[in-house]
C-alpha positions in Angstrom: 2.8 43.0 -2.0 5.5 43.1 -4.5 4.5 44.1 -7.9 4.6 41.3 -11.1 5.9 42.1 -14.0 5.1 39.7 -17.3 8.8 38.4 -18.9 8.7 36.8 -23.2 8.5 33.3 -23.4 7.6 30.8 -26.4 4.4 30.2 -24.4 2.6 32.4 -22.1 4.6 34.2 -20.5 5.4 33.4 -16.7 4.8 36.2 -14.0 7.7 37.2 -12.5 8.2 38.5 -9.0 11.4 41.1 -9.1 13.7 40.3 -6.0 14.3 43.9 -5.2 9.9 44.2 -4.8 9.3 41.0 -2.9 12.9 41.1 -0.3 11.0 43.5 1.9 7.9 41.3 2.4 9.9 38.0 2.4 12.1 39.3 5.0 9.5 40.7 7.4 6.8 37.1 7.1 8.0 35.4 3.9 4.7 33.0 4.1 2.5 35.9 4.2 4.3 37.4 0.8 3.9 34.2 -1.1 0.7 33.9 -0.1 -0.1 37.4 -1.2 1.9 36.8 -5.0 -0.4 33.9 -5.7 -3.1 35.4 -4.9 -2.2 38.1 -7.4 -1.4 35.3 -10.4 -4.6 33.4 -10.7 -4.4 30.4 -13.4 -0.6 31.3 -13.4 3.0 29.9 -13.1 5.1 32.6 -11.3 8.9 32.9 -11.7 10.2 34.0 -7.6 13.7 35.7 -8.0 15.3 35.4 -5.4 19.0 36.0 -6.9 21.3 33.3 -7.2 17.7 30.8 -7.1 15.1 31.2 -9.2 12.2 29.0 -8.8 8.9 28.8 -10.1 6.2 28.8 -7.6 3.4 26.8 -8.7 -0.4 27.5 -6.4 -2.7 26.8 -8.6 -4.3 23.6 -7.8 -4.6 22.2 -11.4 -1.0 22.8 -11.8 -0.3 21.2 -8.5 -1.7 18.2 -10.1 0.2 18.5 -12.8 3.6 18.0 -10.6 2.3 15.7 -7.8 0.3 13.6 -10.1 -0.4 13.6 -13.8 3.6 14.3 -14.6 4.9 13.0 -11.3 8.3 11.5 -12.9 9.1 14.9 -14.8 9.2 16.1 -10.8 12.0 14.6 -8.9 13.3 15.5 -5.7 16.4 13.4 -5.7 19.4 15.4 -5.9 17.4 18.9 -4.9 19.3 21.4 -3.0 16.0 23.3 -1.9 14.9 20.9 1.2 15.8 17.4 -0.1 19.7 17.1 0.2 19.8 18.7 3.4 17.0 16.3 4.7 18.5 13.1 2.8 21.5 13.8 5.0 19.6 12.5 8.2 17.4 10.1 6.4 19.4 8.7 3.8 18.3 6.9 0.7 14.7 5.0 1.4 11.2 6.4 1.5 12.1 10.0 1.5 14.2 9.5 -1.7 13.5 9.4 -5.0 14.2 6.6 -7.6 14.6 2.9 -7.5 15.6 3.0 -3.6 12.5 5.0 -2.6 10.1 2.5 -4.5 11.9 -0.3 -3.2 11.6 1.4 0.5 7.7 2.4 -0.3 6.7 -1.2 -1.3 8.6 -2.8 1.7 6.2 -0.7 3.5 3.0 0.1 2.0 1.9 -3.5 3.7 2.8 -2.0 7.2 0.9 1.5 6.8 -2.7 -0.1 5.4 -5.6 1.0 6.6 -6.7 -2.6 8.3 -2.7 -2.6 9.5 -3.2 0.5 11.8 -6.8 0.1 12.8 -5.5 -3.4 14.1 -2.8 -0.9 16.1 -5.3 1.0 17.7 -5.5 -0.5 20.7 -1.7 -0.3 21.0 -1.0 2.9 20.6 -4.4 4.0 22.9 -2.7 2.3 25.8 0.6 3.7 25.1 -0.7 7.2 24.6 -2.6 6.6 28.0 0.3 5.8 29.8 2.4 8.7 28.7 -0.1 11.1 29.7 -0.3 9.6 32.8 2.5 11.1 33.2 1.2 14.9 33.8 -0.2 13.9 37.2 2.8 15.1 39.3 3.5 18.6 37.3 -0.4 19.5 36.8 -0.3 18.7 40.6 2.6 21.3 41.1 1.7 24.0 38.7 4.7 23.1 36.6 5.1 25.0 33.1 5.4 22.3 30.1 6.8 22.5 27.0 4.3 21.7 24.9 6.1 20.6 21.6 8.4 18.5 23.7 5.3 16.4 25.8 3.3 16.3 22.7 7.1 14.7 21.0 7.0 12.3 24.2 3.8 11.0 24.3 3.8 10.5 20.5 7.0 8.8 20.3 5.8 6.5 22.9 3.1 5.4 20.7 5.0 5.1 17.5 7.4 3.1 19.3 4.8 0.9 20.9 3.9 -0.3 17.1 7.5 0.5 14.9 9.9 -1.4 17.4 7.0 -3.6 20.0 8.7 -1.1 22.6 12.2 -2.0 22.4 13.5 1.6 22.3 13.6 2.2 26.0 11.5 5.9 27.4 15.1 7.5 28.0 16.4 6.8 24.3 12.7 7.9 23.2 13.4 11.1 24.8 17.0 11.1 22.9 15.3 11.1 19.8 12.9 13.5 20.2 15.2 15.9 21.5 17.8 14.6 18.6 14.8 15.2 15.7 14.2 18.7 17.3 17.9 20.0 17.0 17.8 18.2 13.4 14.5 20.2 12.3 16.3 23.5 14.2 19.7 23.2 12.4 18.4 22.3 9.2 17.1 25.8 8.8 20.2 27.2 7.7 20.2 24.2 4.8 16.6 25.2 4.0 17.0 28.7 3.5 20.5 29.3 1.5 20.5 25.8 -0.6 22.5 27.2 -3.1 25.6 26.9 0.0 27.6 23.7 -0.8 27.5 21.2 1.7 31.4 21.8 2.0 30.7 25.5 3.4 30.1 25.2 7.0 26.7 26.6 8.2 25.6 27.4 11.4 23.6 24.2 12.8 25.9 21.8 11.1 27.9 21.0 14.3 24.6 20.4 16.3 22.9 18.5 13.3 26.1 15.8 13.3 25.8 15.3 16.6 22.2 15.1 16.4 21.9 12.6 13.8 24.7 10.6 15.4 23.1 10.4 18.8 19.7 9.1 16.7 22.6 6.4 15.2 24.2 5.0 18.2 20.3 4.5 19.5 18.9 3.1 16.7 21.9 1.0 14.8 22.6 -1.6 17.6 18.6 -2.0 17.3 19.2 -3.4 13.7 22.1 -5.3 14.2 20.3 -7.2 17.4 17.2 -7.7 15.2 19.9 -9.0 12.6 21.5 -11.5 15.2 18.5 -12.5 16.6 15.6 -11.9 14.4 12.1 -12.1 15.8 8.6 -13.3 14.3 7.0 -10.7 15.3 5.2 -8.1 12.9 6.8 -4.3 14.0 8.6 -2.3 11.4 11.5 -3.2 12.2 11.4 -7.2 12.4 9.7 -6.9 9.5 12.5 -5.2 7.6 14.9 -7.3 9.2 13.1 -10.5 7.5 12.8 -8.3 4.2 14.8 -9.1 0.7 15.9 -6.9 -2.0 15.5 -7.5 -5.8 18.5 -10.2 -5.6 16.6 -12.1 -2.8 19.3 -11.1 -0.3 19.1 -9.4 3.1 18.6 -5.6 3.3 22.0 -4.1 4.3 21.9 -2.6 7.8 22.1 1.0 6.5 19.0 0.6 4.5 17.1 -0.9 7.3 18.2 1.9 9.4 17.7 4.8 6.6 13.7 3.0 6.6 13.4 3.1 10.0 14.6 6.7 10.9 12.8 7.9 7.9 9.5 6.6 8.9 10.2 7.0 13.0 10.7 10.8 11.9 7.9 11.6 9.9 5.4 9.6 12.1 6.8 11.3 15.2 7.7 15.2 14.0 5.3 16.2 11.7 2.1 14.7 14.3 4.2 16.8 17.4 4.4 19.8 15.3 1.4 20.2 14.1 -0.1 19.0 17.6 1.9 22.1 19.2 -0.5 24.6 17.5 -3.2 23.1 18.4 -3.2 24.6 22.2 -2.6 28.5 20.9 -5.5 27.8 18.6 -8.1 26.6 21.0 -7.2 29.6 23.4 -7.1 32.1 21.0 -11.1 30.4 19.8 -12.7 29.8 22.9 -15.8 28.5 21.0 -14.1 26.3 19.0 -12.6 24.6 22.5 -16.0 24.6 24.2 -17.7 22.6 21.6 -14.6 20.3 21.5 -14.5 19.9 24.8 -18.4 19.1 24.7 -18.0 16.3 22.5 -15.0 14.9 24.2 -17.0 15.2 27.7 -20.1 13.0 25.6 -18.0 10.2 24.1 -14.9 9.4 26.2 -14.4 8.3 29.7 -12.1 10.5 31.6 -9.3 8.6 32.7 -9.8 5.7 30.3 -8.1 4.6 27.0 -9.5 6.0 24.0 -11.4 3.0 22.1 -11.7 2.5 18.4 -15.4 2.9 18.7 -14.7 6.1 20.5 -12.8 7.4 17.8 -15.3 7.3 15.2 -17.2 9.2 17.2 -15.0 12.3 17.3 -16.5 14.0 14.1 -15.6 17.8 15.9 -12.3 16.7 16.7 -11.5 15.2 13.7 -12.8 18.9 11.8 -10.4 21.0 13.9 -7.7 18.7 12.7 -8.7 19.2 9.2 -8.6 22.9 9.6 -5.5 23.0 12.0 -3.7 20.9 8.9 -5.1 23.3 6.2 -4.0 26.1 8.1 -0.3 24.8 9.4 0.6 21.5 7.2 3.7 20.4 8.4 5.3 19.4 5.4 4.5 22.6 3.8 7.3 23.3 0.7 7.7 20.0 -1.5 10.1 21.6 -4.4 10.8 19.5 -7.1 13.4 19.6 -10.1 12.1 19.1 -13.7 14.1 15.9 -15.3 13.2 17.4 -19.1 10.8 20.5 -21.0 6.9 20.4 -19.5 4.7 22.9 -19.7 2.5 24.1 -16.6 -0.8 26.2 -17.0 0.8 27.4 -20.4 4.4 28.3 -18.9 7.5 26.4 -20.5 9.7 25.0 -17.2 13.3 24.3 -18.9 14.3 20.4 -17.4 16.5 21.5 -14.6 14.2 24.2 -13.4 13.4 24.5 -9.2 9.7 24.3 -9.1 7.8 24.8 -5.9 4.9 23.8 -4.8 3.9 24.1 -1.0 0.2 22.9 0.6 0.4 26.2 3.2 0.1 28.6 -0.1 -2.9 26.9 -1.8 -4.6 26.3 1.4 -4.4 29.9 1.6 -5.8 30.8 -1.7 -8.7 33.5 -1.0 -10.7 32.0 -4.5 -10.5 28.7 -3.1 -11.2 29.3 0.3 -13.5 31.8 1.9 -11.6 33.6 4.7 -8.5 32.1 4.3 -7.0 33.2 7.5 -9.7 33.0 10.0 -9.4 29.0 12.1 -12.5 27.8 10.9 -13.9 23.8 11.3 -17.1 24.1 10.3 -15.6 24.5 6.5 -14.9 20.8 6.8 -18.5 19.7 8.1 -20.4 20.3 4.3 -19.2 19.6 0.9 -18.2 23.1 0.4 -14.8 22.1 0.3 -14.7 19.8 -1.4 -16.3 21.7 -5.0 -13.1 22.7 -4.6 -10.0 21.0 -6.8 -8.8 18.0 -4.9 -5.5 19.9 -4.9 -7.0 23.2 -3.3 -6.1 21.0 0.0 -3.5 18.1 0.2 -1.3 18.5 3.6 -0.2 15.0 3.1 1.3 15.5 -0.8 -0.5 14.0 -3.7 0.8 11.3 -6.5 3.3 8.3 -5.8 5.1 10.5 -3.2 1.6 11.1 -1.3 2.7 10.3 2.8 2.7 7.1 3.6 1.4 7.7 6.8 -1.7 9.4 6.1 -3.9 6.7 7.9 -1.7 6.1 10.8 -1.5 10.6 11.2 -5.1 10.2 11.1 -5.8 7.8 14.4 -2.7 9.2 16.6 -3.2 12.6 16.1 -7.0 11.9 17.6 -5.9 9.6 20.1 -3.7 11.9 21.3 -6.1 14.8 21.4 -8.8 13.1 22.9 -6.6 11.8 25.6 -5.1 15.0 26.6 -8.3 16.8 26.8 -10.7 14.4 28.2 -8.3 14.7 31.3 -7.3 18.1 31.4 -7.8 21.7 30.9 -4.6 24.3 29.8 -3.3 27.8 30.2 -0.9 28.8 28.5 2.0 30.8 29.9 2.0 33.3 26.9 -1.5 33.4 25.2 -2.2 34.0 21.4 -0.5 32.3 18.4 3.0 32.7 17.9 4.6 33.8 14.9 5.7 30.5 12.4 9.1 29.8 12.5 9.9 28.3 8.7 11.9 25.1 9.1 11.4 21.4 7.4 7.9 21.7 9.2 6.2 24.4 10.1 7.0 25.3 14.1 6.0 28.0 16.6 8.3 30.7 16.7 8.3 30.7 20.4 8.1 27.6 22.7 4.4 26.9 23.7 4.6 26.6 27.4 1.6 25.7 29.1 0.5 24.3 32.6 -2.3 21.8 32.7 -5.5 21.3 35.4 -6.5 17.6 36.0 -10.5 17.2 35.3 -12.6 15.2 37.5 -12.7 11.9 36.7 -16.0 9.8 36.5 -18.0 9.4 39.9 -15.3 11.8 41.6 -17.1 15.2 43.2 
């Protein structure tokens, strides 16, 4: 790990990680290197430079809090190059904005994303997730290798579609978007890793993310403008924007209906899929963990049947490999932020237009916090060891105002889906182990998890 050097300051000095130190470990597993400088900083701000960008990277959990929470509007990510533009270029301005148009977008929604909202969903999204995986009769039948990222995208698009438009995106255009949200995530990589490049420079992706983000348009654009024609009474997402006002009492604008709904359709469908994806890897590469899932699942649901409410409350194993799998790959794992004016952080003096990063995969990582940080480990979830620690030793859904607004609704598909899956089937994967992390917008496999599934006896069958 790259030596830190201390640099003069006014206040404490900030540690700073030379570029021509850390280039060597960033190029060969970048998340592994920033792990490894926190770890070296304790209690302390640390200045990356990384030549034309230097941010500070900010680990420590009280700090964290300092950003996310306590000094939240200091911390804006409207208008950052690092992540935000290139994202806000799909989603537009609404929840994943900053500003007046993100807390206009958040309170149009918050009533939609309630606890008593989604557990009133619950059924919905069961049966939906049901019927998608009906679908893996014919190729477990045939022995035919899936794609696991791209099932786990179908079946949990089918779901959020069930409940964000009452099913009126058909299963081909669901299949659109996934595959349209998968070259987004893909292209935006270039975006995410040279954001000092001005969106004027062409960058390899850019042609695929156009198209991609167009093709998500012409599916979900004549949605809105139906909804508009005709509106509806009923209570999805999107007759509920439809029937929504802004500040001036008038109608919401198609574009901001549509920046709502692809903002929320995206984060309630990719970050679930791709944090779903290494769940498989995981449970072969920790057979024991498996077993004892596969122990409970066998005790509480019935093969073949949908998943019930009271079912899912149930799940308390399932629900702890979750925990771990989203401490140990949260998908929205680098939330950088821009200082509007002068704070200080832990001591450290961050000049207002300073790039400061925070990211829930580094402090999850933190050897002080966590005891064998690297090893997949539920049972840290079952006592209340985890929880001595800071509340933002762990936060893979954000903290603050900007905390994800789908927390809840994460936290009933992702089981559903799991317990669905398993409770009918068994896997081998075509490749075993865990793949490498590929860094995009969300953390993905760096190889495509391709695995063939076994049916499991149903109920009263031999």
């Amino acid at each position: 790990m790259a030596d830190l050097k201390t640099v003069d300051s006014p206040s404490r000095s900030p540690r700073v990680a030379p570029l021509h130190r850390t280039l060597p470990g960033l190029l060969r597993d970048p998340l592994r290197e920033l792990v490894s400088i926190a770890d070296a900083a304790p209690d302390e701000v640390v200045r990356l430079n990384l030549g034309p960008v230097r941010p500070y990277l900010v680990t420590e959990p009280s700090h964290v809090q300092r950003v996310l929470r306590d000094n939240a509007a200091n911390y804006s990510r409207g208008g950052q190059g690092l992540l935000w533009r290139p994202v806000r270029r799909f989603t537009g301005d609404g929840i994943l904005s900053d500003g007046p148009e993100w807390q206009a977008s958040r309170a149009r929604m918050q009533p939609y994303f309630t606890a008593k909202r989604i557990d009133s969903l619950v059924d919905t999204m069961s049966r939906a997730v049901s019927d998608a995986i009906d679908e893996f009769e014919e190729p477990a039948r045939t022995g035919q290798w899936l794609d696991a990222g791209a099932e786990f995208g179908r079946v949990i698009c089918r779901a959020i579609s069930s409940v964000f438009f009452a099913d009126r995106v058909t299963i081909a255009d669901q299949m659109r978007i996934v595959a349209a949200q998968d070259a987004i995530v893909k292209a935006l990589s270039a975006r995410l890793l040279l954001p000092f490049v001005p969106d004027a420079f062409p960058l390899p992706g850019d042609r695929a993310f156009r198209c991609a983000v167009g093709m998500i348009d012409d599916i979900m654009l004549p949605l809105v403008r139906a909804e508009r024609d005709q509106p509806r009474d009923d209570d999805d997402l999107l007759a509920a924007l439809t029937r929504a006002r802004d500040d001036d009492g008038r109608p919401l604008d198609e574009r901001r209906i549509r920046d709502d709904v692809v903002s929320m359709f995206a984060t309630a469908t990719e970050t679930t899929y791709a944090l779903l994806t290494w769940l498989l890897p995981v449970l072969d590469t920790h057979p024991e963990v498996a077993e004892r899932l596969y122990a409970e699942l066998e005790e509480v649901v019935v093969p073949g049947e949908v998943v019930t409410r009271e079912q899912l409350g149930r799940l308390t194993y399932t629900r702890l490999v979750l925990d771990e799998l989203l401490r140990m790959y949260p998908p929205g794992w680098l939330l950088p932020r821009s200082a509007v004016a002068d704070d200080e952080i832990g001591g450290t003096r961050i000049k207002a237009g300073s790039t400061v990063i925070v990211s829930s995969y580094i402090s999850q990582r933190l050897a002080r916090y966590w005891e064998r940080p690297n090893d997949f480990d539920p049972e840290r979830f079952r006592d209340a060891q985890h929880r001595r620690n800071h509340r933002y030793a762990y936060f893979p859904f954000g903290g603050g105002p900007h905390q994800c607004i789908g927390m809840y609704l994460f936290n009933l598909e992702a089981p559903l889906v799991v317990a669905t899956l398993l409770s009918r089937y068994r896997f081998r994967l075509r490749q075993p182990g865990v793949p490498p992390v590929h860094l995009t917008v969300n953390l993905r496999p760096g190889r495509t998890v391709e695995v063939a599934l076994t049916p499991l006896p149903r109920r009263g069958q031999a």
